[in-house]
N, CA, C and O atoms as a MOPAC input file, in Angstrom:
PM7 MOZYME 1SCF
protein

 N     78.47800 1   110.44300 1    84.99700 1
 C     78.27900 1   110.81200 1    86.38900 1
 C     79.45800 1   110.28800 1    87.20700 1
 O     80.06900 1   109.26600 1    86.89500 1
 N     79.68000 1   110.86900 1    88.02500 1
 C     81.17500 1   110.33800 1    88.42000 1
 C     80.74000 1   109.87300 1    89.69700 1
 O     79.72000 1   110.28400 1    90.25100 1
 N     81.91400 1   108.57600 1    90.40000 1
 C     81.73400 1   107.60200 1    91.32100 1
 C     81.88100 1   108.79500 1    92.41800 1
 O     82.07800 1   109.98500 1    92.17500 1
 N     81.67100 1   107.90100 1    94.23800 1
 C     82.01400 1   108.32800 1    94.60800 1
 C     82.81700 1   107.89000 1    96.03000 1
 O     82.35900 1   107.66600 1    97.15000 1
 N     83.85000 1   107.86700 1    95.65200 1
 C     85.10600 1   107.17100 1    96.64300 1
 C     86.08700 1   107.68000 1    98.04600 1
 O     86.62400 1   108.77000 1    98.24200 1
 N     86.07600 1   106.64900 1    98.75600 1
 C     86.93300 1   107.24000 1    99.80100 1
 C     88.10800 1   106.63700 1    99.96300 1
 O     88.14700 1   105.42200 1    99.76800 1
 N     89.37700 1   107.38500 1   100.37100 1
 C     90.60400 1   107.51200 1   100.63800 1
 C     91.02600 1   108.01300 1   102.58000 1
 O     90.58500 1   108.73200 1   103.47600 1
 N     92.16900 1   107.01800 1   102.30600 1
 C     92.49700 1   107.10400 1   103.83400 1
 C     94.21700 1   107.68000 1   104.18400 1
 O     95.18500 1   106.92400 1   104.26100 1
 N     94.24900 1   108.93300 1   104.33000 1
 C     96.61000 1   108.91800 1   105.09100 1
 C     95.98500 1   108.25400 1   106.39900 1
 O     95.15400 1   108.64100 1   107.22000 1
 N     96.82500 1   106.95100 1   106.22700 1
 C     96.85900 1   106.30600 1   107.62200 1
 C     98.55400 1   106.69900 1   107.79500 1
 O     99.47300 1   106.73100 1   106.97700 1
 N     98.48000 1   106.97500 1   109.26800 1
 C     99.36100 1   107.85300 1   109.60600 1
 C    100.24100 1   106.95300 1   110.68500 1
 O     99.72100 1   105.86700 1   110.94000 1
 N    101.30100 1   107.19300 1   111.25400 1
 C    102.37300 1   106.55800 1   112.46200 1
 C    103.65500 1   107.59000 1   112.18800 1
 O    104.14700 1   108.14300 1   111.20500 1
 N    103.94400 1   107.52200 1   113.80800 1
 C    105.35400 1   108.05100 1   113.96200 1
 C    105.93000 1   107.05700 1   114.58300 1
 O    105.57300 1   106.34300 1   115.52000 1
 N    107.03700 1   107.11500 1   113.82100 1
 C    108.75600 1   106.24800 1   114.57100 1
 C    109.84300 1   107.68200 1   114.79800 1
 O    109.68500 1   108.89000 1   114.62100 1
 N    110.95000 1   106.85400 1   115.26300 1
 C    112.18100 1   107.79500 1   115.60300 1
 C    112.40000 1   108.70300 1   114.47200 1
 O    112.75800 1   109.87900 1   114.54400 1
 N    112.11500 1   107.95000 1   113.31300 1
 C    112.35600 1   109.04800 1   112.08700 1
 C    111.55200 1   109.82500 1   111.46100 1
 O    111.89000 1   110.12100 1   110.31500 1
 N    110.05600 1   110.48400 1   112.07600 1
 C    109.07900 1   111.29800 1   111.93000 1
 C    108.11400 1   110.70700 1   111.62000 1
 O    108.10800 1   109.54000 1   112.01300 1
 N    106.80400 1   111.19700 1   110.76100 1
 C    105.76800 1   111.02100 1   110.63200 1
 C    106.32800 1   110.31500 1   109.23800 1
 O    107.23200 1   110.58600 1   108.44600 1
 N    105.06700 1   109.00000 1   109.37300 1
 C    105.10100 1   108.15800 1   108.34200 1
 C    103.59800 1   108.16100 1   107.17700 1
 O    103.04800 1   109.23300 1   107.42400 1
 N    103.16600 1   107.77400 1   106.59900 1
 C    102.02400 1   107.63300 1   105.86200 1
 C    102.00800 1   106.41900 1   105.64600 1
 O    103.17300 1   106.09100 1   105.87000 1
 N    101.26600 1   105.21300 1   105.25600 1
 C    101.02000 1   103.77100 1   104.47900 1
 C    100.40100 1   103.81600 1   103.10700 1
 O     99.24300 1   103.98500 1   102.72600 1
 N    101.47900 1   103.62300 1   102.52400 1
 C    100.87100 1   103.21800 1   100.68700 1
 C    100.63700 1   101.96600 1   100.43800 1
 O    101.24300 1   101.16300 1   101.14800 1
 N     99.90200 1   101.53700 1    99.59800 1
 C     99.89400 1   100.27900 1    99.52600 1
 C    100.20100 1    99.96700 1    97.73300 1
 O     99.47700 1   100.65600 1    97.01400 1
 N    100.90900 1    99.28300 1    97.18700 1
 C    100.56900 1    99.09200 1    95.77900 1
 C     99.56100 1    97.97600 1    95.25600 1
 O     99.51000 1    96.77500 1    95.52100 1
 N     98.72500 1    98.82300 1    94.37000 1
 C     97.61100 1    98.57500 1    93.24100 1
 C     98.06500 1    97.24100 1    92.87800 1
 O     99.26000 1    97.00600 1    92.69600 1
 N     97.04300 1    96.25400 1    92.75300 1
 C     97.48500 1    95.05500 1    91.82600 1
 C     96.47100 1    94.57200 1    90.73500 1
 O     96.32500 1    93.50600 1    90.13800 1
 N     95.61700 1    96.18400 1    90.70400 1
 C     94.44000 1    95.97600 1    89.86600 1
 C     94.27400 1    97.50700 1    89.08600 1
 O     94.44100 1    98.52400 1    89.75900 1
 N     93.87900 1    97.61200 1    87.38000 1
 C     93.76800 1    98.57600 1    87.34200 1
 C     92.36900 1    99.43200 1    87.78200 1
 O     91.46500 1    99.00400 1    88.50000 1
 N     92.44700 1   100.61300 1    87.21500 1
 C     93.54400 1   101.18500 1    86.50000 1
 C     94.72000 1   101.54300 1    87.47600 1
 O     94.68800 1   101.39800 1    88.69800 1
 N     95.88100 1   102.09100 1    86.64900 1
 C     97.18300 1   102.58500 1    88.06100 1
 C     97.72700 1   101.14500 1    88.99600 1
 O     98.01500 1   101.11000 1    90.19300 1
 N     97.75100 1    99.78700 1    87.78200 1
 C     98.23000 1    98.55100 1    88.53500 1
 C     99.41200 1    98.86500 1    88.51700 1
 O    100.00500 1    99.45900 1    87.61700 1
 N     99.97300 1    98.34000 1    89.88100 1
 C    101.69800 1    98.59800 1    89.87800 1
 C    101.76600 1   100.24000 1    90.63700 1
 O    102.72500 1   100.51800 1    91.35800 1
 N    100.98600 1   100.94600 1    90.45800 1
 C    101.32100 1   102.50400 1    91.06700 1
 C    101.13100 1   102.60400 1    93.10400 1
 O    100.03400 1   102.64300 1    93.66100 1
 N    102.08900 1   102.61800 1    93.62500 1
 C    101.79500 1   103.65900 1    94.91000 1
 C    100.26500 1   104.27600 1    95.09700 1
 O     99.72500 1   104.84300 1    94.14700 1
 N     99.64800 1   104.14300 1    96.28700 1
 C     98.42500 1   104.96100 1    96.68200 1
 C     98.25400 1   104.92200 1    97.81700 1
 O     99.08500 1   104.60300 1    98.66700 1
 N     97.22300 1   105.22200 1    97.96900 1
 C     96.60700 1   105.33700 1    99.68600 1
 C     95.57200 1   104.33600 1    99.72000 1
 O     95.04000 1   103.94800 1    98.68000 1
 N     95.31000 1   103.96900 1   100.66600 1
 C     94.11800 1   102.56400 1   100.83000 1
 C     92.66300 1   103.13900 1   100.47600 1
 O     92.25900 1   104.12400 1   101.09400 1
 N     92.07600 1   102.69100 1    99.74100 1
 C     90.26700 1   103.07900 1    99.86500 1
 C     89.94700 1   102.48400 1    98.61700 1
 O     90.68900 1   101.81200 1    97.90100 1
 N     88.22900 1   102.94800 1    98.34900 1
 C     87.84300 1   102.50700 1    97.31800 1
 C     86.56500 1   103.14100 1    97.34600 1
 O     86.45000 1   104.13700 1    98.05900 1
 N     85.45600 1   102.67900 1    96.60400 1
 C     84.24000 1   103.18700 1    96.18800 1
 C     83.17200 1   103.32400 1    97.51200 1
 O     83.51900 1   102.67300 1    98.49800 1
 N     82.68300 1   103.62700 1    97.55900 1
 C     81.72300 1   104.24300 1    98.67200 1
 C     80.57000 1   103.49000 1    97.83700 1
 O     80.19200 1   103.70700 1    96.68600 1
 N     79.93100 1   102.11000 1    99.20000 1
 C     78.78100 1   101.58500 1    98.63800 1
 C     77.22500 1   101.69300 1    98.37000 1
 O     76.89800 1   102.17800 1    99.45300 1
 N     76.37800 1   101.60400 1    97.85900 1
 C     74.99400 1   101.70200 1    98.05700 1
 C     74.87500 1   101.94300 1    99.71500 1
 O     75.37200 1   101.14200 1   100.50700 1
 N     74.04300 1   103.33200 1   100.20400 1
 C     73.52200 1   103.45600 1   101.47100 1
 C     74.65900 1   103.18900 1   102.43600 1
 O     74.56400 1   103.07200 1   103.65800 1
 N     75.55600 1   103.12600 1   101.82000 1
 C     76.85500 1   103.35000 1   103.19000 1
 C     77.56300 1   104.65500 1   103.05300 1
 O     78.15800 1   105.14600 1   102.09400 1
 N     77.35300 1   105.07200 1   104.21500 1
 C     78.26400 1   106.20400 1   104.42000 1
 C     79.84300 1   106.56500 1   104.15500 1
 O     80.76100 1   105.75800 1   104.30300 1
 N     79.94300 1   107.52400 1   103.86100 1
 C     81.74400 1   107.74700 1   103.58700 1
 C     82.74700 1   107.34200 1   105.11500 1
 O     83.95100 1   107.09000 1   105.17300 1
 N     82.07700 1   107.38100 1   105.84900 1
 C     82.92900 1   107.44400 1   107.03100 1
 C     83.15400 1   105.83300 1   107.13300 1
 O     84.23300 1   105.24800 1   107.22900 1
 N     81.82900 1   105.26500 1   107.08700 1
 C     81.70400 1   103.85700 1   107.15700 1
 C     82.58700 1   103.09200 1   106.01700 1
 O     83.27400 1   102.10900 1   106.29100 1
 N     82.51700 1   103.50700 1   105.04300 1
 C     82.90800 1   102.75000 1   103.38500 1
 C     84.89800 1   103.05400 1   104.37300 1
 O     85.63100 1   102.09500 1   104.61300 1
 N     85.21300 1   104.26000 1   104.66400 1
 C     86.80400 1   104.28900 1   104.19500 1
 C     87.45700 1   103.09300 1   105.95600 1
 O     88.60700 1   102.66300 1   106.05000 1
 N     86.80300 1   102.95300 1   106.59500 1
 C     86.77400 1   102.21100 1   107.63800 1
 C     86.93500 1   100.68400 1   106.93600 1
 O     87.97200 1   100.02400 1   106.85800 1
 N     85.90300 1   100.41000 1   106.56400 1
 C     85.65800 1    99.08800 1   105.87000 1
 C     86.81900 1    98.53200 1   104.72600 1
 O     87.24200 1    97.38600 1   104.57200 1
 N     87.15800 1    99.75600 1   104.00600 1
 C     88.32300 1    99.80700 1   102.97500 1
 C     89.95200 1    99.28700 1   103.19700 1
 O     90.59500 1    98.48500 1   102.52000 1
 N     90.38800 1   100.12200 1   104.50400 1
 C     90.95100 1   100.29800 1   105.05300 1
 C     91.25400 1    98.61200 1   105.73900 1
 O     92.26800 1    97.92200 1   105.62300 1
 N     90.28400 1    98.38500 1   106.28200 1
 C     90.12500 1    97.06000 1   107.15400 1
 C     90.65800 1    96.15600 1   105.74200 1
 O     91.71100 1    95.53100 1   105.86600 1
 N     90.01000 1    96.10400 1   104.57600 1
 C     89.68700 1    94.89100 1   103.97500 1
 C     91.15500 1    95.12500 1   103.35800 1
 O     91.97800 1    94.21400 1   103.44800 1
 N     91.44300 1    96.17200 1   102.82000 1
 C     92.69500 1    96.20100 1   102.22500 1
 C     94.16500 1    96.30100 1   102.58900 1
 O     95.18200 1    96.32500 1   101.89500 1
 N     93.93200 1    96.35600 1   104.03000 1
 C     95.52400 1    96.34200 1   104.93800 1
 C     95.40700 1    95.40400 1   106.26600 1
 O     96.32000 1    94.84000 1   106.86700 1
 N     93.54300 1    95.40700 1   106.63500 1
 C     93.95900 1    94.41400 1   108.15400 1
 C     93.92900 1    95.56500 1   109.01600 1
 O     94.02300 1    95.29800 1   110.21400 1
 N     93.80700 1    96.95200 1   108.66200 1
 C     94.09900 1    97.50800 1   110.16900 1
 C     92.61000 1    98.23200 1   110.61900 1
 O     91.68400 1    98.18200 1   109.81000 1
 N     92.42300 1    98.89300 1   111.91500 1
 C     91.18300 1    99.41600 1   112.22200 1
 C     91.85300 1   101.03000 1   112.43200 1
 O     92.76800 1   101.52000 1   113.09300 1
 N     90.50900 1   101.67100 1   111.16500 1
 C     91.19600 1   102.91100 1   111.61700 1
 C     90.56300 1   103.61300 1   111.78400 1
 O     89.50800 1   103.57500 1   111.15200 1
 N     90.91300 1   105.24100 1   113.21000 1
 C     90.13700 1   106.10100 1   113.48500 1
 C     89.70300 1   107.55400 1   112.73100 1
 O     89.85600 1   108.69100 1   113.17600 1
 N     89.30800 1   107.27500 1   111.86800 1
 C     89.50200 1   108.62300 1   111.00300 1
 C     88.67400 1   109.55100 1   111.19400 1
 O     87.51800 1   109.41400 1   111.59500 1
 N     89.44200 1   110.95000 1   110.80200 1
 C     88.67600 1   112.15200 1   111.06100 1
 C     88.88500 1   112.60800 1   109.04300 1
 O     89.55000 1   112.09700 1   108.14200 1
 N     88.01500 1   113.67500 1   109.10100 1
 C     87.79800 1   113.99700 1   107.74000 1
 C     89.00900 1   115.02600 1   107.15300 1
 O     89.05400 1   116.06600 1   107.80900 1
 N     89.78500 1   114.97200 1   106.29400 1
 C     90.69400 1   115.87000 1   105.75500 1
 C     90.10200 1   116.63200 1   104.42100 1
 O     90.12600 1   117.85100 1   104.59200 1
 N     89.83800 1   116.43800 1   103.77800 1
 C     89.17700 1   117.16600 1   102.31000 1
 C     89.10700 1   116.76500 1   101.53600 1
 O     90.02600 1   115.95600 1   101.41200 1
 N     88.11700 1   116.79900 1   100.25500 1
 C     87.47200 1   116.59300 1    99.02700 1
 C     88.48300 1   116.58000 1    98.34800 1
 O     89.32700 1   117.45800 1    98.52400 1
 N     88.70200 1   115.38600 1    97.20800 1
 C     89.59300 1   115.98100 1    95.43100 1
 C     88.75700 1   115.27800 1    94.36700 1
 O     87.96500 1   114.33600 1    94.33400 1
 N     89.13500 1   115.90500 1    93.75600 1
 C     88.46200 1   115.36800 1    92.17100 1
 C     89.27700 1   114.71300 1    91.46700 1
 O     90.40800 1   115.18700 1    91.35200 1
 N     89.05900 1   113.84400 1    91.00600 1
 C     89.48500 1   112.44800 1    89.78000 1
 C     88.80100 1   112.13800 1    88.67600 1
 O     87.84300 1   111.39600 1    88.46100 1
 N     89.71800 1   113.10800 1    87.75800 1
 C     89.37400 1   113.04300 1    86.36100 1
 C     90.02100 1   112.35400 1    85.20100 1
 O     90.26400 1   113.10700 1    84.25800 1
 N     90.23000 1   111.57200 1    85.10700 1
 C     91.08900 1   110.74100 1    83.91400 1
 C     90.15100 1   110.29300 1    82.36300 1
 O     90.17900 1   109.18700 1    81.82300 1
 N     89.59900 1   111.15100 1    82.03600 1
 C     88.54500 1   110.84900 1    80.71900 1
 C     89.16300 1   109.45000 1    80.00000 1
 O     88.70000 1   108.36500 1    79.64600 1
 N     90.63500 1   110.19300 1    79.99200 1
 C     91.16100 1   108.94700 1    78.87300 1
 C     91.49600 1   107.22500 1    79.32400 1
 O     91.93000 1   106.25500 1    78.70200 1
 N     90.91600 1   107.52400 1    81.10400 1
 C     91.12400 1   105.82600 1    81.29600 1
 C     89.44900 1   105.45700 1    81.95200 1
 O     89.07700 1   104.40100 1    82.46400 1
 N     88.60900 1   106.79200 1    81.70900 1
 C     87.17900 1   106.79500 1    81.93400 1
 C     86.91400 1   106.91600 1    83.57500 1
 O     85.84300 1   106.51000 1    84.02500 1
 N     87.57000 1   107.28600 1    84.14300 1
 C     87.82800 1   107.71200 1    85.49000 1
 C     87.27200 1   108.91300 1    85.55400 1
 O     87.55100 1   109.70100 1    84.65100 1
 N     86.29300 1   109.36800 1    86.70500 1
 C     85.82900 1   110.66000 1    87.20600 1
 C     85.62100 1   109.87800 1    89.00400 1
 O     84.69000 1   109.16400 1    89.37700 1
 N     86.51500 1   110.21800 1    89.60100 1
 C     85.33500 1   110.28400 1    90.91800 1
 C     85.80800 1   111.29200 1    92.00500 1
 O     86.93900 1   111.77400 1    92.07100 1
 N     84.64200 1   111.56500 1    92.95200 1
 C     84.82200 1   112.68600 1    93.67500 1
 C     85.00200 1   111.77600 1    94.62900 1
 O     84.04800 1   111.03600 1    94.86800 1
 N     86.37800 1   111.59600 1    95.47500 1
 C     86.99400 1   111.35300 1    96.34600 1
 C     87.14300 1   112.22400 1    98.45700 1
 O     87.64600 1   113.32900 1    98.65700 1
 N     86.64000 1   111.43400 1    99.45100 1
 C     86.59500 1   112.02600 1   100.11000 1
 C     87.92600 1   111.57300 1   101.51900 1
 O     87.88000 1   110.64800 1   102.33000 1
 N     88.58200 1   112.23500 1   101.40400 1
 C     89.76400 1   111.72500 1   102.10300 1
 C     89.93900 1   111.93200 1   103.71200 1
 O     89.82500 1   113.13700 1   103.93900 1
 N     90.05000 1   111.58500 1   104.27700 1
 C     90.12100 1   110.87800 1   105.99300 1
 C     91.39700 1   110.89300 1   106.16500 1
 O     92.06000 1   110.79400 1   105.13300 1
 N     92.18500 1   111.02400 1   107.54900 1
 C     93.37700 1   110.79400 1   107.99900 1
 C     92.85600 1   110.03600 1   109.27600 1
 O     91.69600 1   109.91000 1   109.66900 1
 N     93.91900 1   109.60900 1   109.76500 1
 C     93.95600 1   108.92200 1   111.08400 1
 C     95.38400 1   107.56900 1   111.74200 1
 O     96.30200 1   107.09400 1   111.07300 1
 N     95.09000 1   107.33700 1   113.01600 1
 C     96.05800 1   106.34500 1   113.29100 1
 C     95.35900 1   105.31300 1   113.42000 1
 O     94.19600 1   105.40500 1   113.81100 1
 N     95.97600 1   104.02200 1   113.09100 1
 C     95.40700 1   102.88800 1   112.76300 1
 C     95.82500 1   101.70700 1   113.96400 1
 O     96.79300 1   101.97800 1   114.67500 1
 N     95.20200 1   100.58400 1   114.15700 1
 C     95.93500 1    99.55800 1   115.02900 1
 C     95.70700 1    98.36800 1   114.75700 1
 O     94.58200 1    98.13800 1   114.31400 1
 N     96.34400 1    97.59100 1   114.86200 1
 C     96.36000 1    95.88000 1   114.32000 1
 C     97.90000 1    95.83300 1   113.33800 1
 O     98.65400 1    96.76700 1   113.06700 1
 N     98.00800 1    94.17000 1   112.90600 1
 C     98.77200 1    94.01400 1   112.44300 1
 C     97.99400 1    94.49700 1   110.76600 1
 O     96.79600 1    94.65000 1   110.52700 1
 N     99.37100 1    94.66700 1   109.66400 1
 C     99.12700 1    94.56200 1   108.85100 1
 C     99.11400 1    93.38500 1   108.04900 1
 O    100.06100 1    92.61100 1   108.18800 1
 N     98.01800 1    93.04800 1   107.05900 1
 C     97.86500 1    92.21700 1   105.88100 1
 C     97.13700 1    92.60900 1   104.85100 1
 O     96.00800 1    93.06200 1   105.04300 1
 N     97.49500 1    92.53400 1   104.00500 1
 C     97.18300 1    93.09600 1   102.54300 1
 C     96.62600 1    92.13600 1   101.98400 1
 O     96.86200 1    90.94600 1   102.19400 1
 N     95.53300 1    92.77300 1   100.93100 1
 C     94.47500 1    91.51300 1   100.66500 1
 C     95.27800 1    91.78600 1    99.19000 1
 O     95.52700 1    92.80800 1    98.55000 1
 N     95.56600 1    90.28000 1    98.97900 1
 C     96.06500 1    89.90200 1    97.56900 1
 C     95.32300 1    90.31900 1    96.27400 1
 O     95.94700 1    90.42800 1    95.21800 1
 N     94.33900 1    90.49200 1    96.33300 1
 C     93.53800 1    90.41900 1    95.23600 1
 C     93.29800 1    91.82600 1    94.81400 1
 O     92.91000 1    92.03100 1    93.66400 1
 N     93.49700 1    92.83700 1    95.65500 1
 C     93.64900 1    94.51300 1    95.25400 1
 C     94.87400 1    94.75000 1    95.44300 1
 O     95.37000 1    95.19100 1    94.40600 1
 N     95.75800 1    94.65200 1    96.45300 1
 C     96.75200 1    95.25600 1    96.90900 1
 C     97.92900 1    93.88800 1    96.83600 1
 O     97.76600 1    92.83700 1    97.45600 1
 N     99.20900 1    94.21300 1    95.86400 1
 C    100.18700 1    93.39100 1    96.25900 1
 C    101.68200 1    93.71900 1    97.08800 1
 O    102.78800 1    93.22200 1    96.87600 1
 N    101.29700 1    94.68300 1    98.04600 1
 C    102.39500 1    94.89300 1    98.86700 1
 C    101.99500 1    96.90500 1    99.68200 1
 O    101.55000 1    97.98400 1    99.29100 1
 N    102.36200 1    96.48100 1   100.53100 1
 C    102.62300 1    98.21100 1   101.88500 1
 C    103.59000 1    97.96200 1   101.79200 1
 O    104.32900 1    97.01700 1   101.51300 1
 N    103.58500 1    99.59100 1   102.24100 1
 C    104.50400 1   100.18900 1   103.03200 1
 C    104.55900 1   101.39500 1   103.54800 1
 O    103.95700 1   102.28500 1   102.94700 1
 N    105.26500 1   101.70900 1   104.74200 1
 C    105.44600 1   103.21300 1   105.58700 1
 C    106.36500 1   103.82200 1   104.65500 1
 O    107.21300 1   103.12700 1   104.09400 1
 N    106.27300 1   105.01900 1   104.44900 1
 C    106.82000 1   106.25100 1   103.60000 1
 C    106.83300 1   107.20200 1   104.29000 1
 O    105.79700 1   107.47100 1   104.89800 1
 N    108.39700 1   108.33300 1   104.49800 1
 C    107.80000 1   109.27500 1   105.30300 1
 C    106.95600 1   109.66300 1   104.11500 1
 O    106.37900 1   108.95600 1   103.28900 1
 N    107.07200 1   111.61500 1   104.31000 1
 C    105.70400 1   111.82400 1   103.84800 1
 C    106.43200 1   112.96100 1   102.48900 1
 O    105.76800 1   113.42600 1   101.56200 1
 N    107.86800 1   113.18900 1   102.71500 1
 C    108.84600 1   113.41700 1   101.71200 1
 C    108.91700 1   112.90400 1   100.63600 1
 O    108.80200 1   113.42500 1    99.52600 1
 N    109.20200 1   111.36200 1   101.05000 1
 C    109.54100 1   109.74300 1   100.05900 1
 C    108.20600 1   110.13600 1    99.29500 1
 O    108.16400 1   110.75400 1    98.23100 1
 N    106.75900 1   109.51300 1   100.27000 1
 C    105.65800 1   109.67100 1    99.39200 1
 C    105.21700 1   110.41300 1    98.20200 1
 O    104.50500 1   110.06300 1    97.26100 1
 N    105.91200 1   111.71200 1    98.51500 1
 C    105.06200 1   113.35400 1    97.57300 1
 C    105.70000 1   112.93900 1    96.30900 1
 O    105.11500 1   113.10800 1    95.23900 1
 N    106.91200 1   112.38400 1    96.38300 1
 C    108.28600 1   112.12600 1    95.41500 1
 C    108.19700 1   110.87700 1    94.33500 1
 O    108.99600 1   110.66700 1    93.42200 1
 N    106.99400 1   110.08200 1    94.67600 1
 C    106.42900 1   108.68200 1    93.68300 1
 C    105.74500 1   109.15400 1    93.43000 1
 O    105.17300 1   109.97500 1    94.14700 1
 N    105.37600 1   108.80500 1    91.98300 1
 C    104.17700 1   109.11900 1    90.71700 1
 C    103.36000 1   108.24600 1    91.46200 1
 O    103.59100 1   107.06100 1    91.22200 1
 N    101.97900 1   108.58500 1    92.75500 1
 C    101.17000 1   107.73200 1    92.88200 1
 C    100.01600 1   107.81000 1    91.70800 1
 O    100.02500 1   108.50900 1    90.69400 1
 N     98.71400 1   106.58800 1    92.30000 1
 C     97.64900 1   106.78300 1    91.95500 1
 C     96.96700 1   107.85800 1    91.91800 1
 O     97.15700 1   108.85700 1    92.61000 1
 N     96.04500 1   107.67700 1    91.00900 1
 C     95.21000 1   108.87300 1    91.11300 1
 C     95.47000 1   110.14000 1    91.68300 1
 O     96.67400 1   110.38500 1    91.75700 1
 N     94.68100 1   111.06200 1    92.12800 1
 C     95.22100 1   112.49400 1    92.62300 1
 C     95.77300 1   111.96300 1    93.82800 1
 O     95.24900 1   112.66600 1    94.69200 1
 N     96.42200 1   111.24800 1    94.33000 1
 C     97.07100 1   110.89900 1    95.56700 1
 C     98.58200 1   111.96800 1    95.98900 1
 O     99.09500 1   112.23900 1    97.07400 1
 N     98.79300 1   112.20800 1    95.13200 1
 C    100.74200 1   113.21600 1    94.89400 1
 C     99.46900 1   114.34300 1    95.73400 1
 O     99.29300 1   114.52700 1    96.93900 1
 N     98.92200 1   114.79400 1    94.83200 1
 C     97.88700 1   116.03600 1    95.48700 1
 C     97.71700 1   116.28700 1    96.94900 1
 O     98.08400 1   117.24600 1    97.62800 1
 N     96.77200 1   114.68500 1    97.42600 1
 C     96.16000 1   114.78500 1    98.78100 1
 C     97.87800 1   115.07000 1    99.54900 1
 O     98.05300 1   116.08000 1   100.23100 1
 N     98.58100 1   114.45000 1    99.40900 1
 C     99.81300 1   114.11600 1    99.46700 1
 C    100.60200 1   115.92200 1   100.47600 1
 O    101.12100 1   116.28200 1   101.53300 1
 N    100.18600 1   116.38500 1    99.27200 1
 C    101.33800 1   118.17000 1    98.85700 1
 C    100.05400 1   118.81800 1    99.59300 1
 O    100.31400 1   119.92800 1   100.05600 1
 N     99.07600 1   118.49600 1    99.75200 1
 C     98.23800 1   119.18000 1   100.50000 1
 C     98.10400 1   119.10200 1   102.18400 1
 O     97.91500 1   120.00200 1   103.00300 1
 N     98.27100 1   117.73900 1   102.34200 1
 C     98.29100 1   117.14900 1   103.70900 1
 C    100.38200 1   118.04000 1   104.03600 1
 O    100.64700 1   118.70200 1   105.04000 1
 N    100.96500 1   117.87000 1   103.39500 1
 C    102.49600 1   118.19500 1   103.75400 1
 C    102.24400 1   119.85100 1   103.70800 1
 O    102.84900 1   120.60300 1   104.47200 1
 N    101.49000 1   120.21900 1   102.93600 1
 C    101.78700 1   122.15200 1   103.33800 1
 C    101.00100 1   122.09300 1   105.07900 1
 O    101.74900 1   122.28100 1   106.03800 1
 N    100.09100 1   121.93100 1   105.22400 1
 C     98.90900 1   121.76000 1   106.55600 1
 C    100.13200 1   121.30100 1   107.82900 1
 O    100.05600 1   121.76100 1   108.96800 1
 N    100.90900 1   120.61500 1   107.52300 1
 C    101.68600 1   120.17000 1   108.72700 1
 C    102.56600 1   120.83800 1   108.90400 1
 O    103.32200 1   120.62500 1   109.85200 1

């Protein structure tokens, strides 16, 4: 039965366009890989609530998200299935990264991003969010 997880493009513009925040994995599976902030969606918590909470615990920031679209995550061979529900939004606070999932951010435009072998279907949400804009 497959999990079911939420994902966040936390988003910012500077002088040099629209940015995205990756953060790198310091846990597997995909330790060491580029992704987007989130995680599992808990008992009786909502998706909206879980990628809020995610977001918070894994970067420090508060973010306003609106809903972007569904992907599927299938990796049999590392026992991975989950149906992923992905959110965009702009975020505020400083950043800090919680050591124990995440060992380092960063802003990417959204070029840089599509162009790293991320996590999970992340390249996807990625090429999907970049055709839409």
């Amino acid at each position: 039965m497959p999990n079911a997880t939420a994902g966040a493009l936390i988003l910012n513009d500077d002088n040099n366009g629209e940015k995205v925040l990756l953060t790198k994995r310091n846990i597997p599976p995909f330790r060491g890989h580029w992704c987007l902030p989130g995680g599992h969606i808990e008992s009786y918590e909502t998706a909206l609530d879980a990628v809020v909470r995610e977001v918070k615990e894994e970067t420090g920031l508060e973010l306003e998200p609106s809903f972007f679209g569904y992907f599927d995550e299938i990796y049999p061979d590392i026992g991975v299935h989950n149906v992923v529900l992905i959110f965009k939004g702009r975020a505020r606070g400083d950043l800090q990264f919680q050591p124990g999932e995440v060992s380092e951010g960063r802003w990417f435009s959204i070029e840089e991003a599509c162009r790293l072998p991320l996590a999970f279907c992340h390249n996807t949400v990625l090429e999907k969010y970049a055709e839409q804009s």
